[in-house]
N, C-alpha and C positions, 0 to 999 in steps of 0.2 A: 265753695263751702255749702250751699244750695242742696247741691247733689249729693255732696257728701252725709249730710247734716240726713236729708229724708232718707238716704240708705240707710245710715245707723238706727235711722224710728225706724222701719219698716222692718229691719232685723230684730230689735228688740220686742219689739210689737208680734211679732211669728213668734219669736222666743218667749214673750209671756203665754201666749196663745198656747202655744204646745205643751209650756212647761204646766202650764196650768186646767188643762184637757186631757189631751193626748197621753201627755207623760207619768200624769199622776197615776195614781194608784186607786184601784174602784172603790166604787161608796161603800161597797160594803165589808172594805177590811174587817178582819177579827184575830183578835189575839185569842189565844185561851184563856189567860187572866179574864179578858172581856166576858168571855163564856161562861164563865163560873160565877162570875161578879151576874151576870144576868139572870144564871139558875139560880141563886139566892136570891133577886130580887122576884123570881116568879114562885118558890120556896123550895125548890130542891137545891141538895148538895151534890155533886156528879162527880166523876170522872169518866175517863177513855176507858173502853172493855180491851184491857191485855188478855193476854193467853191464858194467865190467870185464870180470869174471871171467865173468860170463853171456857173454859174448863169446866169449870166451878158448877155454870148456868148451862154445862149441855148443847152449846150455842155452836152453829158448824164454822163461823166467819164471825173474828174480832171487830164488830163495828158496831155502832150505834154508840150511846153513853148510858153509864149506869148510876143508876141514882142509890147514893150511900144513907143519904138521911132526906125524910121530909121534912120541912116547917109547919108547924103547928095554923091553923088558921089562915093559910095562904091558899092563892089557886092552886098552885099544884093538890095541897090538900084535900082542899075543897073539890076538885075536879077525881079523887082517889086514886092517883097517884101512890105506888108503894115503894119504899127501900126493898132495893134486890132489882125492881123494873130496869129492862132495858130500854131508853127512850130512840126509836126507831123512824119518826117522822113527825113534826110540827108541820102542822095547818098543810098537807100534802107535800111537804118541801122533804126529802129523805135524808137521815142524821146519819153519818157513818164516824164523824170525826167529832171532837168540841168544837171544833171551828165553824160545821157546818150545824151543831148547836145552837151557836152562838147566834149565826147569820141567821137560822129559820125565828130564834126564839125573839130577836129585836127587831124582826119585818111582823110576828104576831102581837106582840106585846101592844102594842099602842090599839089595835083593834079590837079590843076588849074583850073578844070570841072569837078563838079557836081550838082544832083539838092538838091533839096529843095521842102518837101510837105509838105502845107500848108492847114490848116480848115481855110476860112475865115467868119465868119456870116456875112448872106444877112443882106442889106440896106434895112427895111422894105418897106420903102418910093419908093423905085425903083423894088424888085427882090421880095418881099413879105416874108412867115415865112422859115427859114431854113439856111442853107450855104450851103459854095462850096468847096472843097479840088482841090486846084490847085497844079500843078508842075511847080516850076520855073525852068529856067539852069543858073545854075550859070557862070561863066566865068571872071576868074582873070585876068586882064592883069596887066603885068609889064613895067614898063619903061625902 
């Protein structure tokens, strides 16, 4: 019973070990719910750039996210973030999906300052055919 007994710990024992290491799944899962829930908490509203919108914005490759609406008085705000922006890279980390939105924007978030690189298409009416890729800085402040 001895032998027995420390075989079954030692198997379970690997088996927590793994299941709870190895097996899991990385820290920095993301849903896109997660993603969207995060761009509202930094003040934009997003989505993924379909073909659509690649169209739309002159844009050669559907990637990045595109911000539908900003929040009034939030950092994206505050940092001049615009509706129609395509957001292209948090704090050097590059956005091609919400996913990987999601992931740059809750590794920047808690460090109160970083930027935001943005594709914006020119106003034909004003700047002529093409855009512009800006970087904003972000800047949280707390009360």
């Amino acid at each position: 019973m001895g032998r027995a007994f420390f075989m079954w710990l030692m198997a379970v024992g690997c088996w927590g070990l793994l299941s709870g290491t190895l097996l899991a799944g990385p820290d920095n899962e993301m849903t896109e719910t997660e993603a969207v829930r995060l761009g509202e908490q930094f003040g934009v509203v997003v989505g993924s750039v379909d073909e659509e919108i690649q169209k739309e914005l002159k844009m050669q490759r559907p990637e990045g996210v595109v911000v539908f609406e900003v929040i009034g008085g939030t950092p994206a705000d505050l940092a001049g973030i615009k509706v129609r922006a395509v957001i292209k890279e948090i704090d050097k980390v590059e956005v091609r999906t919400l996913i990987d939105f999601g992931r740059a924007l809750k590794k920047a978030l808690p460090t109160e300052n970083f930027t935001v690189g943005t594709y914006e298409p020119a106003d034909p009416e004003v700047q002529g055919v093409g855009g512009l890729i800006n970087f904003h800085f972000v800047r949280i402040v707390k009360d």
